[in-house]
N, C-alpha and C positions, 0 to 999 in steps of 0.2 A: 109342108110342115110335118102332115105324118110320117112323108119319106125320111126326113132330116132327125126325127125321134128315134124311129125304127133304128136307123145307121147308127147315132147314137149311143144308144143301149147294147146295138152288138157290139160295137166297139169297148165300150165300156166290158162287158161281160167277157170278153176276147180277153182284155188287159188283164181283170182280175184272176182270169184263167191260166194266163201265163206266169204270173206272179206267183200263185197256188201253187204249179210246181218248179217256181224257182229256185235252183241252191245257193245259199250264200255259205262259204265258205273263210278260215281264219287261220294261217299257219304263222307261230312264233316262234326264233330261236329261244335257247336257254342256256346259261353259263354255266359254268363248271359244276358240279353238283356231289353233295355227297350225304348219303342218309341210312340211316337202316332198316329195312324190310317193314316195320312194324309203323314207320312213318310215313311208306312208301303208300302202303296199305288202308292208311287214314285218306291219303287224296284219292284211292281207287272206289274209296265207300263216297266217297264225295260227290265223284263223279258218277256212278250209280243213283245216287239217288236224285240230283236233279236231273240227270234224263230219263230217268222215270215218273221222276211230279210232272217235266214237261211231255213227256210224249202220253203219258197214261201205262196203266197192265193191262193193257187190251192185248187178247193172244194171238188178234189176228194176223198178225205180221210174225214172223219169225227173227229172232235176235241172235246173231252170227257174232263170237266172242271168241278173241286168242290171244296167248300172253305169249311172248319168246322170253329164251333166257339164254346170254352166251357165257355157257362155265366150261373153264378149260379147252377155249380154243372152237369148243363143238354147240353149236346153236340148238337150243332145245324149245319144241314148240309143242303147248300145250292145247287141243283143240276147244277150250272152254276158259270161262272165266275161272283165276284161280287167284288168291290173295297170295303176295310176294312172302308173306313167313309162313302160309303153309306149303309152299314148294321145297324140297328137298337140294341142300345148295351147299357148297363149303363156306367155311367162314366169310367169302365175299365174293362177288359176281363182275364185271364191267362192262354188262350190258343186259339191257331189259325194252322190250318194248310191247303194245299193248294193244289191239284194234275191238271197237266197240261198233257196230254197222246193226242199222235199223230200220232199211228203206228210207221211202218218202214220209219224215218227221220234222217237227219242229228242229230237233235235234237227231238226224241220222247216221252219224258217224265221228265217232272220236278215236284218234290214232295219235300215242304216245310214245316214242323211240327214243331211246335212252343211249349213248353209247359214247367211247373215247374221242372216238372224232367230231363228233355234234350230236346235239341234243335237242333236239323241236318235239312241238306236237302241232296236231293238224284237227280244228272243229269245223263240221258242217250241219246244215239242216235247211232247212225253209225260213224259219224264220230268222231274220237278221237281228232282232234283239236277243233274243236267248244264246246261239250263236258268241255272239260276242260278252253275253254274261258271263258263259261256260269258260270262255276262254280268259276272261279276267280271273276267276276267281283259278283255275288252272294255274295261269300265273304267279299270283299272290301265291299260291299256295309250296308250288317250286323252288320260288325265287329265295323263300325262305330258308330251304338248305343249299344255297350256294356258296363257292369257296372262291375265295382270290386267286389262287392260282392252280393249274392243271391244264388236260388238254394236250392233244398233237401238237398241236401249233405253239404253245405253250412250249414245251420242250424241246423241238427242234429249233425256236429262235434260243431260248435260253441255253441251252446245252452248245451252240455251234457258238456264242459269242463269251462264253465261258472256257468251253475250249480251245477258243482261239488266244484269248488271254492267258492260258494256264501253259500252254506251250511255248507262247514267245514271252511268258515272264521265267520259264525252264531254260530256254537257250539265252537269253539276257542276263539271268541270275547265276547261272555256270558262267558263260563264261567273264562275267565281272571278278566271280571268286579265284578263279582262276588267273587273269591275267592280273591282277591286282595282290592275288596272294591275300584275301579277305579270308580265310577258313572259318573263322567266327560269321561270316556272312553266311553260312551252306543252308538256313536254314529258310531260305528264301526256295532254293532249287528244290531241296526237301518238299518244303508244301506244296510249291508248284506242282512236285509229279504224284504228290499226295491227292491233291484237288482233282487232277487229270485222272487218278486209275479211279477215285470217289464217281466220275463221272461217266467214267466206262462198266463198273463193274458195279453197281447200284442199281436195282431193277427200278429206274424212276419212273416207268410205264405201269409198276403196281404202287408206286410211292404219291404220284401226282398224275391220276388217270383224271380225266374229264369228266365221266362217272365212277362212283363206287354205291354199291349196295350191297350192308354189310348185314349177316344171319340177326347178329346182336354186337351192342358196340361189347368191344374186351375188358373186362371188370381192371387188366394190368395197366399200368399208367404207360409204359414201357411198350407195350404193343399198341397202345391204341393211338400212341403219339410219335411211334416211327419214321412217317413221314417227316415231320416237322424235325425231329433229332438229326436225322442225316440231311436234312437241309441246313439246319444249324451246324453241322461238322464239317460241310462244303463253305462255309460262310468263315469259319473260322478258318480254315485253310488258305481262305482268300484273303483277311484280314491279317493273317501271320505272316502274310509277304513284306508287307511293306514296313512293319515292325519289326520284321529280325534286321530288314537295310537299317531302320534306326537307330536300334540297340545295336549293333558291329559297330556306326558311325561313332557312337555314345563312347563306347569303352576304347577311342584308341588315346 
């Protein structure tokens, strides 16, 4: 009986020890995203401070903190925590990402990567409740500035099935105006190769990037709504095809 206690309790004491430094871990994707610096900055405090009420300011550990930022092509990496609108930046970035590392904590590491192709963050720690707190309100907190459309993949389907339209509705609507002798019809070919160079020569990699974080939004209605305008002028170009067949059809 006292052997089977003893066993017992090491057992026990074994499990609790392993579990002690267990890491549980929580990586989420995130949709299309768009915000500016000063919003970016509220979830940065956020996040700060609950893994600080959870882990404690005890100094004995040492707290390892880096922001990157990709402006102009060139990746800029900050070796300390820095809030996204006091970093020095042009009016907008399309990539940001963040690592918070704390040892063995309740909460010991939160990694936020921002960028055109995907968007995740990644919480770890010991404990599996906080852990997964962190990571809701994380969340919550993102989800809020998400946009319907953007993204690599975003563009390369839309862009490749738009193109494929714009060009066999260009060799279709020539050559109908032509073998037919339609001239009042041209207005069909017209927007097609209107639609076609809109899609070539339209930087929609800054127009509908997967992230953007912008210095401050633009006080101009005009800039701050560019994106959505030349998506609007692509949409009308698509919609003047099949309108001008109607109107030529109308007036014979």
């Amino acid at each position: 009986m006292r052997l089977t206690a003893v066993l017992t309790v090491c057992v026990l004491l074994a499990a609790t020890s392993l579990l002690k430094g267990a890491q549980f871990s929580e990586t989420r994707d995130l949709p299309t995203l768009k915000m500016a610096a000063s919003e970016l900055d509220a979830i940065l405090i956020k996040i700060h401070s609950f893994a600080d009420t959870v882990n404690g300011t005890s100094e004995q550990r040492s707290i390892r903190e880096t922001v990157k930022l990709a402006v102009g092509g060139h990746q800029i990496e900050i070796p300390h925590f820095s809030l996204a609108s006091s970093v020095a930046f042009p009016g907008e970035i399309f990539g940001f990402s963040c690592e918070y590392y704390r040892g063995d904590e309740p909460i010991s590491s939160v990694t936020i990567d921002l960028g055109d192709s995907s968007r995740r963050f990644s919480v770890s720690g010991e404990s599996a409740h906080k852990v997964r707190a962190l990571s809701d309100l994380l969340e919550k907190n993102l989800y809020s500035y998400a946009t319907p459309i953007g993204g690599v993949k975003f563009r390369h389907v839309a862009g490749l099935c738009l193109s494929i339209f714009f060009l066999a509705s260009l060799m279709i609507s020539t050559a109908y105006c032509l073998i037919n002798r339609r001239y009042r019809a041209l207005g069909m070919p017209i927007c097609s190769a209107l639609g076609f160079l809109l899609l070539l020569l339209l930087p929609w990699n800054r127009f509908l990037p997967g992230f953007v974080l912008y210095k401050r939004y633009s006080p101009f209605f005009l800039l701050r709504h560019l994106p959505e305008i030349s998506l609007l002028a692509l949409l009308a170009a698509f919609a003047r095809i099949p309108l001008s067949y109607f109107l030529s059809r109308n007036e014979r």
